[in-house]
C-alpha positions in Angstrom: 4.5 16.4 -29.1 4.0 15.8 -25.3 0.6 15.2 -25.5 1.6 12.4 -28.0 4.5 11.2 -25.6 1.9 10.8 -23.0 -0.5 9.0 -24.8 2.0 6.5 -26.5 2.5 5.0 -22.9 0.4 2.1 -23.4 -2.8 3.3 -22.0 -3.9 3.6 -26.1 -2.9 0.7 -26.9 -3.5 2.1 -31.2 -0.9 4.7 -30.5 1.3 1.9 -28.9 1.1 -0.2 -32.0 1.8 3.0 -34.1 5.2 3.9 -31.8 6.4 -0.1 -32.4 5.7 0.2 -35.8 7.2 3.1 -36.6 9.7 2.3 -34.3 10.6 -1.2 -36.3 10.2 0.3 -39.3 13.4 3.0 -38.6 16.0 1.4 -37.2 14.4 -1.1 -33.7 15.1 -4.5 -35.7 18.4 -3.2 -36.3 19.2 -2.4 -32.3 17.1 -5.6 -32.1 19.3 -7.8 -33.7 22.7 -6.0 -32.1 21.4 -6.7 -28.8 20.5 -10.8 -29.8 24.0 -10.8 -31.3 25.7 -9.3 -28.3 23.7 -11.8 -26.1 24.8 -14.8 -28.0 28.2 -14.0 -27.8 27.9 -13.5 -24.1 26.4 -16.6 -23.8 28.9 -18.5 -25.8 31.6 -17.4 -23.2 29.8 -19.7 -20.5 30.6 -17.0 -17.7 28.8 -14.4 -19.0 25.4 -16.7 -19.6 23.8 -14.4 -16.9 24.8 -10.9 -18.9 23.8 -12.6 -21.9 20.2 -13.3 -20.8 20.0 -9.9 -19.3 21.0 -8.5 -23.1 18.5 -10.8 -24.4 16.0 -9.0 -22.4 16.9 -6.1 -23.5 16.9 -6.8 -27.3 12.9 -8.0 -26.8 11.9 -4.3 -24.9 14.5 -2.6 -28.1 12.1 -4.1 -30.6 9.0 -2.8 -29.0 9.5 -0.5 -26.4 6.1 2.1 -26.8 3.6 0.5 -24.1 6.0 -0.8 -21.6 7.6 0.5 -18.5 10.9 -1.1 -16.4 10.1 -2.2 -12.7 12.0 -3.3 -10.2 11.9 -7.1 -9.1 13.5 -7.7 -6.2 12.5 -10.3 -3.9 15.2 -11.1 -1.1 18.0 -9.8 0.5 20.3 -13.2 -1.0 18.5 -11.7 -4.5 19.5 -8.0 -3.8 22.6 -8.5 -3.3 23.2 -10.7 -6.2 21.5 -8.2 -8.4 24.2 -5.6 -6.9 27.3 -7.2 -7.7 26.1 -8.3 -11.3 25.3 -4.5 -12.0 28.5 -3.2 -10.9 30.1 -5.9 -12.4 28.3 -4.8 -15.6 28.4 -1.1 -15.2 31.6 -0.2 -17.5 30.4 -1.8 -20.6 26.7 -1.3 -19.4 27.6 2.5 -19.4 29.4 2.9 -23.0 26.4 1.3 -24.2 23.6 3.4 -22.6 26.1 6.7 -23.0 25.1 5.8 -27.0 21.3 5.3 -26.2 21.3 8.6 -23.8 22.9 11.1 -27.0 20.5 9.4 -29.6 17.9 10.2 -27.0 18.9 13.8 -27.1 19.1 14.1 -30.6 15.8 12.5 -30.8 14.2 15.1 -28.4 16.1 17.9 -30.3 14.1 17.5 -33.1 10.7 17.9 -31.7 9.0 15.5 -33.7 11.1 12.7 -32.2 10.4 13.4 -28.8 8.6 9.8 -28.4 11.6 7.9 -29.8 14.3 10.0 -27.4 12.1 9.0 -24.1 12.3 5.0 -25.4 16.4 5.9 -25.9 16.6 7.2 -22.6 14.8 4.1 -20.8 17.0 1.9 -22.8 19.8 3.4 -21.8 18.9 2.8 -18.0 17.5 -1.1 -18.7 20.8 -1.2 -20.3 23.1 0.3 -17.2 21.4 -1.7 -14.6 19.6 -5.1 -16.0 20.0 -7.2 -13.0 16.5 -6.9 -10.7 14.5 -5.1 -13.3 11.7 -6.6 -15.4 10.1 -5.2 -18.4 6.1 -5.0 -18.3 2.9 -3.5 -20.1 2.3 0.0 -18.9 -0.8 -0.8 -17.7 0.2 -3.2 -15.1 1.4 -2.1 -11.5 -0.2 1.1 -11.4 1.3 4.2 -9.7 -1.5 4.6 -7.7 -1.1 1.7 -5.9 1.2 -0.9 -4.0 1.5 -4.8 -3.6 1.9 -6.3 0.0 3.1 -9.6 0.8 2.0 -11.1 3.5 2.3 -15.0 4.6 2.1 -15.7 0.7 -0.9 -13.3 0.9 -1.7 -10.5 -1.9 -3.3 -7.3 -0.6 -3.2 -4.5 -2.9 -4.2 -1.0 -1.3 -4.2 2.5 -2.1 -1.1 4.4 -0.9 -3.4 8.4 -0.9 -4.5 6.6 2.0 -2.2 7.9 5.2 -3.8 4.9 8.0 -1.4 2.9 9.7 -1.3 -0.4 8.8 1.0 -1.7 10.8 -1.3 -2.5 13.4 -3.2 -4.5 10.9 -0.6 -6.9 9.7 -1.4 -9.7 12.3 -5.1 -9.2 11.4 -4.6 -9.5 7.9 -2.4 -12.7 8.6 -4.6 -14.2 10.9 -7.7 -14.4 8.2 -9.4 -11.6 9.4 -10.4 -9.9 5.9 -12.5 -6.9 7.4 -9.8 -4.7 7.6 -8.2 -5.1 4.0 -11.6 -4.4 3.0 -11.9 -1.0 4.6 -8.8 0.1 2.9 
């Protein structure tokens, strides 16, 4: 079962399509469908169009969840903190609902055989706590391994085994000198 969990994490994209399927097929476009509901009726409020769109997120990763992994997106401090007070503002019915994802994740893992399904429950159940300033992607984008620096509207991706300094190198790297993002 946990060599199967491992491999349904989008890097075989067959066994992805399998997990989704299966997934649909027993119960996703029911949690699907709650979740576009739940949206709309946050939306319908006018206040709560920003929760609703977060839910609305939510119900998209619910319907196919095998092959994708939650990252953060945070760009700015003004961003950060906005992202803050929308997830503690959402934490109380953001918590009721992920306390339901997290013991269907348990029974899921209980019984061996659904060990896949409880690890999707379980990263529900944290999209659902905290939406604000995360995004939902392929697994096969923003590899562990490495790390994306911004730099005067500048992408450098390096690899972070590597202990250099690079702090010395900023000004370089901003200034056009290329040579040294090409020894990392």
């Amino acid at each position: 079962a946990v060599y199967f969990c491992k491999m349904c994490t989008g890097k075989n994209p067959c066994l992805s399509f399998v997990g989704n399927f299966l997934w649909v097929l027993f119960g996703g476009w029911i949690l699907c469908i709650e979740y576009l509901l739940f949206g709309l009726l946050l939306c319908a409020t006018i206040v709560f169009i920003p929760f609703g769109i977060q839910i609305f997120k939510l119900a998209l990763f619910a319907l196919f969840p095998f092959g994708k992994k939650v990252i953060d997106c945070r760009e700015d401090n003004f961003s950060n903190t906005m992202y803050v007070i929308g997830n503690c503002l959402w934490f109380i019915p953001g918590f009721i609902i992920a306390l339901g994802h997290f013991i269907v994740g348990l029974v899921f893992i209980c019984s061996i055989i659904g060990v896949p399904c409880g690890l999707q429950h379980f990263k529900l159940g944290i999209l659902i706590m905290f939406p604000f300033g995360k995004k939902v992607v392929p697994d096969n984008e923003h590899s562990h391994d490495s790390h994306v620096t911004y730099i005067d509207n500048s992408v450098h991706q390096h690899n972070t085994n590597n202990n250099q300094n690079y702090g010395a190198n900023y000004g370089n790297i901003a200034s056009g000198n290329n040579d040294v993002v090409n020894q990392v």
